[in-house]
Backbone bond lengths (Angstrom), bond angles and torsions (degrees), N, CA, C in turn:
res aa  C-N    CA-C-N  psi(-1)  N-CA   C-N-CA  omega(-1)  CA-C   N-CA-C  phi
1 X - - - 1.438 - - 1.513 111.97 -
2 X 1.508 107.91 -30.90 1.448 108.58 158.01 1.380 123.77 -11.92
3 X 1.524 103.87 -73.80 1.740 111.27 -178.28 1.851 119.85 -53.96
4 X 1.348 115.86 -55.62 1.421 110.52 153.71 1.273 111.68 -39.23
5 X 1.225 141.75 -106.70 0.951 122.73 -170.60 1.892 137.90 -20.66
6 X 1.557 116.69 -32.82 1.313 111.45 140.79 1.001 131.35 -30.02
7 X 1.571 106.09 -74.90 2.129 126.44 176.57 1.676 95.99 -32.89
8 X 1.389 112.28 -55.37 1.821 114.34 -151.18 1.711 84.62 -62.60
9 X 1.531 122.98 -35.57 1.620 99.06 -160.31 1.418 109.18 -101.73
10 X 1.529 123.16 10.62 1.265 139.85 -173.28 1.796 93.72 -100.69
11 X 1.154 103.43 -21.19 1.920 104.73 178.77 1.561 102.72 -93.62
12 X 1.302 101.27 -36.41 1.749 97.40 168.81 1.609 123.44 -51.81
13 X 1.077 89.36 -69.63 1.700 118.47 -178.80 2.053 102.36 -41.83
14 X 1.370 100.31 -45.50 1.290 103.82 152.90 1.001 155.69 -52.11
15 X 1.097 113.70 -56.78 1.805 137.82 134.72 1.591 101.93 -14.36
16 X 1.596 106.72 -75.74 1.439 112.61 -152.21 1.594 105.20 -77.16
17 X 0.989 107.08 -33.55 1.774 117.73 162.67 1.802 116.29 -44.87
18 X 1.367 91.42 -29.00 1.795 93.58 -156.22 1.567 92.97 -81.08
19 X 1.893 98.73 -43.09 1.787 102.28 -162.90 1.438 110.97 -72.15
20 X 1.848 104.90 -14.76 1.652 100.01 -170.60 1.458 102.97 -90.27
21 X 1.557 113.14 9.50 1.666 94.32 -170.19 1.655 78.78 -121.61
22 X 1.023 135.28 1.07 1.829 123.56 157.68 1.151 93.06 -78.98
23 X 1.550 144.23 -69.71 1.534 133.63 -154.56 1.658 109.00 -52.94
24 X 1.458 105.23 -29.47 1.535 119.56 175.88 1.245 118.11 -68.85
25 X 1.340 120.59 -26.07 1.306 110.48 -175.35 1.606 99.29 -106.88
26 X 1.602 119.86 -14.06 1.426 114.66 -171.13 1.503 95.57 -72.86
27 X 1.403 118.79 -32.28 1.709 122.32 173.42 1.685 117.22 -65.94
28 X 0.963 94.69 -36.89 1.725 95.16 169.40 1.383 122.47 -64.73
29 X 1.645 115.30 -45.43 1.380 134.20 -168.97 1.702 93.46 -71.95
30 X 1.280 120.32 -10.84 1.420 107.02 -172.30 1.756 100.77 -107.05
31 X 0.802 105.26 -39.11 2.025 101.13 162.66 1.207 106.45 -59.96
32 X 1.500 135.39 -54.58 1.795 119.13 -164.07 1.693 78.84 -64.66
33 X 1.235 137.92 -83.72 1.507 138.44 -149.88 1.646 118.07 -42.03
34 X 1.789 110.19 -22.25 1.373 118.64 157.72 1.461 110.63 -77.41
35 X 1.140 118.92 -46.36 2.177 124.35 163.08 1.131 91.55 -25.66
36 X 1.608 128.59 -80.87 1.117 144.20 -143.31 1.376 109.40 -79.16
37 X 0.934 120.39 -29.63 1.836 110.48 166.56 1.414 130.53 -93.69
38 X 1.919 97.06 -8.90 1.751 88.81 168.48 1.723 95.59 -85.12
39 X 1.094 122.48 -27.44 1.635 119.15 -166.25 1.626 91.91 -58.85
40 X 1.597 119.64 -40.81 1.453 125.29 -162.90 1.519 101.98 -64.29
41 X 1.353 103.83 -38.98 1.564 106.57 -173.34 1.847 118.34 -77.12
42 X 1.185 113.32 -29.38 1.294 142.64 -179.33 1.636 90.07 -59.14
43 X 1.165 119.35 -62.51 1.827 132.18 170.48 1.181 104.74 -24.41
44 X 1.619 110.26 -68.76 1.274 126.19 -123.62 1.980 95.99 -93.86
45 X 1.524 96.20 -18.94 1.588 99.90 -165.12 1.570 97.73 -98.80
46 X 1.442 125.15 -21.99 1.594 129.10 167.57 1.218 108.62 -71.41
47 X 1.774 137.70 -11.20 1.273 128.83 -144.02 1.623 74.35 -126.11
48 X 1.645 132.01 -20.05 1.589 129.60 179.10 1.202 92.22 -69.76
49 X 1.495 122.31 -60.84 1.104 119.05 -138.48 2.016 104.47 -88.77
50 X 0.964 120.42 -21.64 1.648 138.37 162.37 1.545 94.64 -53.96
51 X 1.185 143.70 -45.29 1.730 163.00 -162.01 1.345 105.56 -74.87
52 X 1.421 108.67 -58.21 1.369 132.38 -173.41 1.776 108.44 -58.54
53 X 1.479 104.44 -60.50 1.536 140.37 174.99 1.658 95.64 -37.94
54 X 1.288 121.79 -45.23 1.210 139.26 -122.60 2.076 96.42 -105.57
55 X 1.618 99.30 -56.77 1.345 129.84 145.29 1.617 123.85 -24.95
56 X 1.018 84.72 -68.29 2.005 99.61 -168.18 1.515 94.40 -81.54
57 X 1.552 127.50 -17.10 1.667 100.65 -177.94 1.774 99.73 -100.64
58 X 1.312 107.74 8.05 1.383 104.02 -161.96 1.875 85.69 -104.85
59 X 1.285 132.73 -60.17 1.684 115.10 130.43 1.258 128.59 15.65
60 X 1.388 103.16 -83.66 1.689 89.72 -177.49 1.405 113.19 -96.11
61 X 1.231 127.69 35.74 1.493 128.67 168.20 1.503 95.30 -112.85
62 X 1.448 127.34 -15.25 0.981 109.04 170.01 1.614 122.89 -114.36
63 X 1.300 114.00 19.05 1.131 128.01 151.30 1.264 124.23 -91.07
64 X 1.607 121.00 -23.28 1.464 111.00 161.01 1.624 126.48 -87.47
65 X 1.284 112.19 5.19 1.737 142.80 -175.32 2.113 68.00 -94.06
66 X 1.284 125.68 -95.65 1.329 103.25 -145.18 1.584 111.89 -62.40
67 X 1.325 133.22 -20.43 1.400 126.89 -161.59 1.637 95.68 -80.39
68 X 1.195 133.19 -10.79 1.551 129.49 163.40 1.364 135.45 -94.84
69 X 1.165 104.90 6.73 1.637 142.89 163.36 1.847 90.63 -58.62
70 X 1.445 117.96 127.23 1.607 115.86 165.32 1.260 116.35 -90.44
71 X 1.092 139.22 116.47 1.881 141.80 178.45 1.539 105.70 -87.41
72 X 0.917 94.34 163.63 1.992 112.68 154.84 1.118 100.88 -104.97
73 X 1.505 124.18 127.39 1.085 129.98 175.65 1.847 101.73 -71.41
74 X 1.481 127.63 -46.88 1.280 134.24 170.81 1.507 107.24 -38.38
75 X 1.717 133.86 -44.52 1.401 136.05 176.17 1.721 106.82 -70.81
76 X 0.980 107.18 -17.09 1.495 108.16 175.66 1.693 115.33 -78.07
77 X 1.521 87.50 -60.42 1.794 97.80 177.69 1.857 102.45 -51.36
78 X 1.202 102.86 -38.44 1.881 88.30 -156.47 1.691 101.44 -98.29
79 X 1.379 118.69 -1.69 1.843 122.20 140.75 1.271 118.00 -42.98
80 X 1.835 106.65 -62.61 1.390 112.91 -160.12 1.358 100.64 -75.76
81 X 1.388 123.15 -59.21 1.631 119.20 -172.01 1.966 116.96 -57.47
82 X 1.164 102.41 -35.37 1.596 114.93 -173.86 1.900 101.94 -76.44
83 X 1.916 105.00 -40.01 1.797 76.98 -171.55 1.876 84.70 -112.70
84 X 1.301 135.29 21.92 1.305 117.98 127.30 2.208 81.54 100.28
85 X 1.333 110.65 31.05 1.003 134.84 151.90 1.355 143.09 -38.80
86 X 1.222 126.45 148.87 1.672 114.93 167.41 1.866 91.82 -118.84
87 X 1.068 109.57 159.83 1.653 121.67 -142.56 1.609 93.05 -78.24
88 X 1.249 105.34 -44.56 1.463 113.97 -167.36 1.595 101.82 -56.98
89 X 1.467 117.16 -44.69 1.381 114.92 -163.60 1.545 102.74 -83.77
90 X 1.201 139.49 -28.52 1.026 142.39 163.24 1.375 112.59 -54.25
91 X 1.333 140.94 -47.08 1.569 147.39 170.65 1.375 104.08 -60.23
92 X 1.322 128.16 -58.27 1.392 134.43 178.87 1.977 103.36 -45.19
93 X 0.824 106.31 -68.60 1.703 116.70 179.26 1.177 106.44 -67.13
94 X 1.251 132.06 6.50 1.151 122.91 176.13 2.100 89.77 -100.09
95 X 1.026 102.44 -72.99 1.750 127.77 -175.14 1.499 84.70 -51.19
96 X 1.301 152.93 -33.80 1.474 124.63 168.56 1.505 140.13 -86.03
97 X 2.098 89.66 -8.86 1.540 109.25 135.36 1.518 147.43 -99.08
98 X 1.800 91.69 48.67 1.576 97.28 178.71 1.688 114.19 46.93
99 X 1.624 115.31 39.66 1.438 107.85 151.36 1.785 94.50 84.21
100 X 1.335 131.29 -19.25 1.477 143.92 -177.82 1.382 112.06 -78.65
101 X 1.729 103.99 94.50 1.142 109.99 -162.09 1.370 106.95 -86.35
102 X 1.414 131.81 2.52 1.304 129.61 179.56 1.621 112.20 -92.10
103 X 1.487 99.45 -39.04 1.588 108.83 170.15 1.542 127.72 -72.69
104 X 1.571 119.91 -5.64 0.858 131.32 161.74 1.228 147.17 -96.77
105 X 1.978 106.03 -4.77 0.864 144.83 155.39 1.629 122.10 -71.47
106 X 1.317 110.75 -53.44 2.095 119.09 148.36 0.803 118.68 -43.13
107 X 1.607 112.24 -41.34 2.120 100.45 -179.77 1.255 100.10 -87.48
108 X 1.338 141.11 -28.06 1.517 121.43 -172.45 2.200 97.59 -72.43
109 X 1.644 89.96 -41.09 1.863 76.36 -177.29 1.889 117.28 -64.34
110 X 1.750 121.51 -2.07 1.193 77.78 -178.55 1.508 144.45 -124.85
């Protein structure tokens, strides 16, 4: 009976072999899948910040597109005082209607 009893602890040993090399690999599978999501994030935060980059030059290309726009300073003053304005926003709406002080007067009324 000796030998049975071998088999029974050669099926054990098996058993415990089998579950320690799933817990082993369920621990492994969870580091590559942390690999794999800082690399994902690493992507995702170069592809914000490329976006961002992307944003701010498109910004100041279009802030030097309006600061070469020519105003009347007189269409400015009688924006701000007439629709009860602050100067800056009145110049701005003026220079994003091409200097068109009537059309910039419709978009502030509507």
């Amino acid at each position: 009976m000796e030998g049975a009893d071998e088999g029974i602890e050669r099926i054990e040993d098996s058993k415990d072999l089998q579950q320690q090399s799933k817990a082993f690999d369920k621990l492994t599978d969870r580091v590559e899948d942390r690999q794999l999501d800082s690399t994902r994030v690493q992507e995702a935060m170069a592809s914000i910040a490329a976006s961002a980059e992307a944003d701010w030059n498109a910004m100041r290309l279009r802030e030097k597109e309006l600061a070469a726009v020519k105003i009347n300073a007189a269409d400015v003053d009688i924006i701000a005082n007439e629709l009860e304005l602050d100067k800056k926003v009145a110049e701005r709406t003026l220079r994003e209607h091409k200097g068109d002080a009537v059309a910039a007067i419709r978009h502030l009324l509507r």
